[in-house]
C-alpha positions in Angstrom: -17.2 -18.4 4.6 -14.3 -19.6 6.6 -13.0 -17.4 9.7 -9.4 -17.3 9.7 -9.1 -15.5 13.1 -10.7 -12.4 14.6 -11.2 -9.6 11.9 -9.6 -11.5 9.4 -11.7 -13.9 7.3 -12.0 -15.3 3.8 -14.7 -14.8 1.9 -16.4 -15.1 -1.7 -16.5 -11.3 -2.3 -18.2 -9.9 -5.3 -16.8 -7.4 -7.9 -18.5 -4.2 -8.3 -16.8 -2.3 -11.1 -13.6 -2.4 -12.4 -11.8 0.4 -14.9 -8.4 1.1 -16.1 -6.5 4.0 -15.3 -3.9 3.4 -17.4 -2.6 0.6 -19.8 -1.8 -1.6 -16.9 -3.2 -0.3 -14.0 -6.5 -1.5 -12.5 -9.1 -0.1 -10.5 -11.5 -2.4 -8.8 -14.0 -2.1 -6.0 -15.5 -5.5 -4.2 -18.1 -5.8 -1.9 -16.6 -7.5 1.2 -18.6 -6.0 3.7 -16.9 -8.0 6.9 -13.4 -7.3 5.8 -14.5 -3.4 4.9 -15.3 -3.1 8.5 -12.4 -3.7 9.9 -9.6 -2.2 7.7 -7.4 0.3 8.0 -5.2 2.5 6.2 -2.2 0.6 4.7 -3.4 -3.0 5.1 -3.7 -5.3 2.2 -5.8 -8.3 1.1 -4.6 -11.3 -0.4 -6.7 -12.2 -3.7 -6.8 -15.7 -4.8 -7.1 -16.6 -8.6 -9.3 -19.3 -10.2 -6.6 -20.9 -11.6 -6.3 -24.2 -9.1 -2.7 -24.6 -10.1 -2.0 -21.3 -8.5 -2.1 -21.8 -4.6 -0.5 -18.9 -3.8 -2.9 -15.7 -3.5 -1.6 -12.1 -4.8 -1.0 -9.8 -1.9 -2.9 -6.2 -3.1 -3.2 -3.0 -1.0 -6.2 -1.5 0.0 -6.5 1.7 -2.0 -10.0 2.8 -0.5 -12.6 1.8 2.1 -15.9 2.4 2.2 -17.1 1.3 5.6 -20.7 2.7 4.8 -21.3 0.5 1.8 -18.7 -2.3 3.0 -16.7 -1.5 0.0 -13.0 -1.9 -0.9 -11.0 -0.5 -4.1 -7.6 -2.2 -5.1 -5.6 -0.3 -7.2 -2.9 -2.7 -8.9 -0.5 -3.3 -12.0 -1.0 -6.2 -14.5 2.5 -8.1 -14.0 2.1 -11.9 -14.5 -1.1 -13.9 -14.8 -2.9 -13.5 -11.9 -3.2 -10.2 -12.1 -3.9 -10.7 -15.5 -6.6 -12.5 -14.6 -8.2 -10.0 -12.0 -8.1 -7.4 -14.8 -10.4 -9.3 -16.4 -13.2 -9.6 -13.8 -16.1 -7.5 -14.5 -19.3 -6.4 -11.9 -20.7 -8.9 -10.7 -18.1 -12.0 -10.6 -17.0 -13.3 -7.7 -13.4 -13.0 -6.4 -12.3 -14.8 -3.4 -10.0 -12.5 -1.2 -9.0 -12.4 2.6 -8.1 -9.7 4.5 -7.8 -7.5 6.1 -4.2 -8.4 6.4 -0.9 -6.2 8.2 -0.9 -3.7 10.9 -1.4 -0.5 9.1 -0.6 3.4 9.3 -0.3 4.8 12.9 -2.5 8.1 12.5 -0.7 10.9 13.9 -1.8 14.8 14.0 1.2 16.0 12.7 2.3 17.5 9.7 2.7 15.2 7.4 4.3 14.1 4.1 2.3 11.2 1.7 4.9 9.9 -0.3 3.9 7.1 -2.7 6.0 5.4 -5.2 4.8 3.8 -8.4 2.2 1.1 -7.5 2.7 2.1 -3.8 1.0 5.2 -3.9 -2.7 3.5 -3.9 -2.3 2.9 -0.4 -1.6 6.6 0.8 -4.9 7.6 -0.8 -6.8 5.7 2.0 -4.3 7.2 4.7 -5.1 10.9 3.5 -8.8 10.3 3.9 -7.9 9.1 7.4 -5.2 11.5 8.9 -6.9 14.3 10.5 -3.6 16.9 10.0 -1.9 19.2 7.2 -1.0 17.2 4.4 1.4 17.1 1.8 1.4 14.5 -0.6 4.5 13.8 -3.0 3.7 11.2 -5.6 6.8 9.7 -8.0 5.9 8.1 -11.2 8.1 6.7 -14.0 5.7 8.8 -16.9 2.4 7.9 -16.9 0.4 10.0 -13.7 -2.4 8.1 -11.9 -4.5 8.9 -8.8 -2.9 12.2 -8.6 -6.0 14.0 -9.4 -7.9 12.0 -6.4 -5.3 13.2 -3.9 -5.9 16.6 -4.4 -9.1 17.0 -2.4 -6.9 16.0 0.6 -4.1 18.8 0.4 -1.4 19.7 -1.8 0.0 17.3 -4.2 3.2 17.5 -5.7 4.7 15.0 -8.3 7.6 13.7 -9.5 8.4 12.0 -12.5 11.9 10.0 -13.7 11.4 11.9 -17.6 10.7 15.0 -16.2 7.1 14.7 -18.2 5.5 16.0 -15.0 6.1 18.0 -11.9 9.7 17.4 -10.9 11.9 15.7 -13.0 13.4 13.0 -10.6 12.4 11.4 -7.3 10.5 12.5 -4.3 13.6 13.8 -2.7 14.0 16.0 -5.6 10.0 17.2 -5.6 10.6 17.9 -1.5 13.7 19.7 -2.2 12.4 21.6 -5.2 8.9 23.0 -3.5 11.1 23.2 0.0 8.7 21.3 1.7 8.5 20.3 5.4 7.1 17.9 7.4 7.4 16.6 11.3 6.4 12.7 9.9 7.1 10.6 6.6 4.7 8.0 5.6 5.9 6.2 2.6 4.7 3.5 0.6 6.9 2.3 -2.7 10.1 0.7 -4.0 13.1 -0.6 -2.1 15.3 2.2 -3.1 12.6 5.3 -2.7 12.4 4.0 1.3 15.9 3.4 2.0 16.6 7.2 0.6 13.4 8.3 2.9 14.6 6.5 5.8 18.0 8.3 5.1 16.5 11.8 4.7 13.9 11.3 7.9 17.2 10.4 10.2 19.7 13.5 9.0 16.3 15.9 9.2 15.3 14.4 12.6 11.8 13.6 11.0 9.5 10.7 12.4 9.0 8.2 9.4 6.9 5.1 8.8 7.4 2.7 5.9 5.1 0.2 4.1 7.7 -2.1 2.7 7.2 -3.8 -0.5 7.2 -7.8 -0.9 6.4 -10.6 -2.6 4.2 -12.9 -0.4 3.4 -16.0 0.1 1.2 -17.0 2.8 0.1 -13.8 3.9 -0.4 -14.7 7.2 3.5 -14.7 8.7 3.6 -18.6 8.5 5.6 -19.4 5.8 8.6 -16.9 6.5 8.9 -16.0 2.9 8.4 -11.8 2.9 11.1 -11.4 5.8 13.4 -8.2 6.1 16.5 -7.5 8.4 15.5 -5.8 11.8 17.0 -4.1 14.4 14.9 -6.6 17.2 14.8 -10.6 16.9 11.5 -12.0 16.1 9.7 -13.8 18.7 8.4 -16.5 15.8 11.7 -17.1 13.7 14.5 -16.3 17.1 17.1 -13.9 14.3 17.1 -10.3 13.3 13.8 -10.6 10.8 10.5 -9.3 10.8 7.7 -11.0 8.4 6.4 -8.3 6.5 3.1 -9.5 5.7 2.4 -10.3 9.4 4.7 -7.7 11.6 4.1 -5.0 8.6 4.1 -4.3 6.0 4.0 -0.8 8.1 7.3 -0.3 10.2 9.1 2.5 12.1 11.9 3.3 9.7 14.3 3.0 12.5 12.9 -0.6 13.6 14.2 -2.4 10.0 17.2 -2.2 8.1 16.8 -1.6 3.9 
């Protein structure tokens, strides 16, 4: 095992079981007990593929931890090959990840809105489990509902979906505005265009929000400069208005980035 820096290493994990929820999205739980002790809600790990002419590891987010048994569960969508790949890992193989990676949720005891996105609602389930307030969680899907059912152990769920096959036909926005919900803070986890209208909504309602900003990553580790957004301060590593989302996030105050 190689120690990459205090609570982050990189390690040979092993696969404990692996299912699919729907035609391509993946559950998986690893054994990783190091990283499992020291993750939070809305970190990531970066998994690294077997194929030796792909360097580049695919960053996943941490769905579930299970500090007890020193357990994670990724919850991710089939998209290209490495992925591809992952999905066909079964108990018992090994699968080299490193984490835990990114800053994480900031629990607050307010009442709060889950919103989750597509394949960014598996990291709101771990948040849920964590926050110690009233809950309201607000899931959009395209058609296909996954997780959902997991959530509701946590508080209420309400769902959206873009063919109106489920719960509200529409966005989040449109599932808040339907049920009338309220909340004093946003957490929010999902597509470019679901955050920018959250961060919009949070600032006319006067509403606290953090955002887990979606990226594709390179490093992982804020070296390489590749998962950079626009932000209100300058970065201390690059000197201009960016903030590395792998290293600075991917969690930020909505106010502190622009979308």
């Amino acid at each position: 095992m190689e120690t990459i820096q205090k609570e982050k290493v990189k390690l040979t994990a092993k696969v404990v079981s692996q299912e699919a929820l729907t035609d391509d999205i993946c559950s998986m739980w690893i054994q990783a007990d190091e990283i499992a002790k020291a993750a939070k809600p809305g970190q990531f790990i970066s998994v690294y593929t077997k194929d030796k002419s792909k360097v580049l590891p695919r960053p996943i987010s941490l769905c579930e931890v299970d500090k007890e048994q020193g357990r994670l569960r990724i919850v991710y969508r089939v998209v290209g090959a490495g992925t591809r790949e992952f999905s066909a890992y079964q108990a018992g193989d090994d699968i080299e990840i490193m984490g835990p990676l990114g800053n994480g949720f900031p629990l607050k005891e307010k009442k709060a809105f889950l919103i989750g996105g597509g394949i960014g609602i598996p990291p709101m389930l771990e948040l849920a489990k964590n926050l110690n307030c009233e809950k309201q969680m607000v899931l959009g899907y395209r058609d296909v509902l996954f997780l959902n059912k997991e959530f509701e152990q946590y508080g209420k769920v309400y769902v959206a979906t873009e063919d109106g096959s489920a719960g509200t036909k529409g966005n989040v926005i449109d599932a808040i505005k339907a049920n009338g919900l309220e909340a004093d803070v946003i957490y929010a986890c999902g597509p470019t265009p679901m955050l920018r209208a959250l961060k919009a909504y949070a600032a006319e309602n006067g509403i606290e929000c953090w955002l887990s900003l979606e990226e594709k990553m390179a490093c992982g580790i804020g070296a390489c400069l590749a998962c950079v957004c626009k932000s209100k301060d300058i970065d201390e590593h690059s000197h201009v208005h960016n903030k590395r989302i792998c290293k600075d996030g991917p969690v930020f105050a909505a106010e502190e980035v622009e979308l």
